[in-house]
Phi, psi and omega in degrees: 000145183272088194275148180236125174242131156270026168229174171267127200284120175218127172256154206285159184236315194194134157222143179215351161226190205267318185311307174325308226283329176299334190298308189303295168321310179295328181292335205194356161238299193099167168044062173281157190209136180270043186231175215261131185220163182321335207247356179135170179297160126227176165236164184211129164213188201259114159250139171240201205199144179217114188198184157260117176199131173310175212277309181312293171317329211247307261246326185272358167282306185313326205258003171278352163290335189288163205188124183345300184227041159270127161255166183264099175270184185198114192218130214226158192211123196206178195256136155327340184289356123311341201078018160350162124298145185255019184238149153207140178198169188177129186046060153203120177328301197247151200245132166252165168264134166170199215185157175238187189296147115007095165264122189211116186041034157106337204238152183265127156243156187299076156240058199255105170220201157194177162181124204282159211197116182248111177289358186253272185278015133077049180276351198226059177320131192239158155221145189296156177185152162253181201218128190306005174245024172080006206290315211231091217257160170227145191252120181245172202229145183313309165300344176068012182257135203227152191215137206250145191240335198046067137242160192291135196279325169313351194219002213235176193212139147266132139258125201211089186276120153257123211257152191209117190272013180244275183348147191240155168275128188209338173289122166278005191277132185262112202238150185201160160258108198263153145332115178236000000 
């Protein structure tokens, strides 16, 4: 199957400081971020991936991104109309978030988002909202930040490798946002 990566697809040959990895980030993802946690600084940005494709299939594209001390999330975004969970994710300490467009009386609105959420220090506070025909939930964040794709929710998946170049990952607890 054919995945369209909207960043640019590259395997990595040599990274060794965080200066590379930024250089790297800037080069071939973009929209690099600087921040500071309890636990030390890292940095982090986004390439992302878009197809119909399962949670397996999608989970070996993030990791065909990977490099020795880039680690990988993998956060997958699909619609609620099984009754889903609309998240899967395992064994990584910080978590995203997100949602798909709206449908409301025939007409689509631009909510097409995402937004990050750390569930332990509670850097990113969310709040939950549904769409009246239940298709769809959306988390919204303290940044207010939104990014619109217009896609059919029915049919489509967000894949969203976050690459985060210090951090060690260490919770093994498997966490999710279930449907209320």
């Amino acid at each position: 199957m054919k995945i369209i990566f909207i960043c640019f697809t590259i395997f990595i040959t040599e990274i060794q400081s965080l200066n590379n990895v930024e250089k790297f980030l800037n080069d071939n993802c973009g929209d690099v971020q600087h921040l500071n946690r309890t636990d030390g600084s890292y940095l982090k940005s986004f390439c992302r991936v878009s197809q119909e494709f399962n949670f397996e299939e999608a989970q070996s594209v993030c990791k065909s991104l990977e490099y020795e001390n880039i680690k990988m999330q993998l956060y997958v975004m699909k619609t609620l109309e099984d009754e889903e969970v609309l998240f899967k994710y395992k064994n990584y300490k910080y978590r995203s978030c997100g949602g798909c467009s709206f449908w409301i009386n025939g007409k689509e609105e631009n909510n097409q988002w995402w937004a990050m959420t750390d569930p332990k220090e509670k850097l990113f506070e969310g709040i939950k909202v549904r769409d009246r025909n239940g298709q769809c939930l959306m988390i919204s964040n303290a940044y207010g930040k939104y990014e619109n794709y217009n896609w059919d929710c029915q049919k489509k998946m967000h894949i969203l490798c976050e690459f985060d170049a210090s951090s060690t990952f260490t919770d093994e607890s498997e966490n999710s946002i279930e449907n209320k």
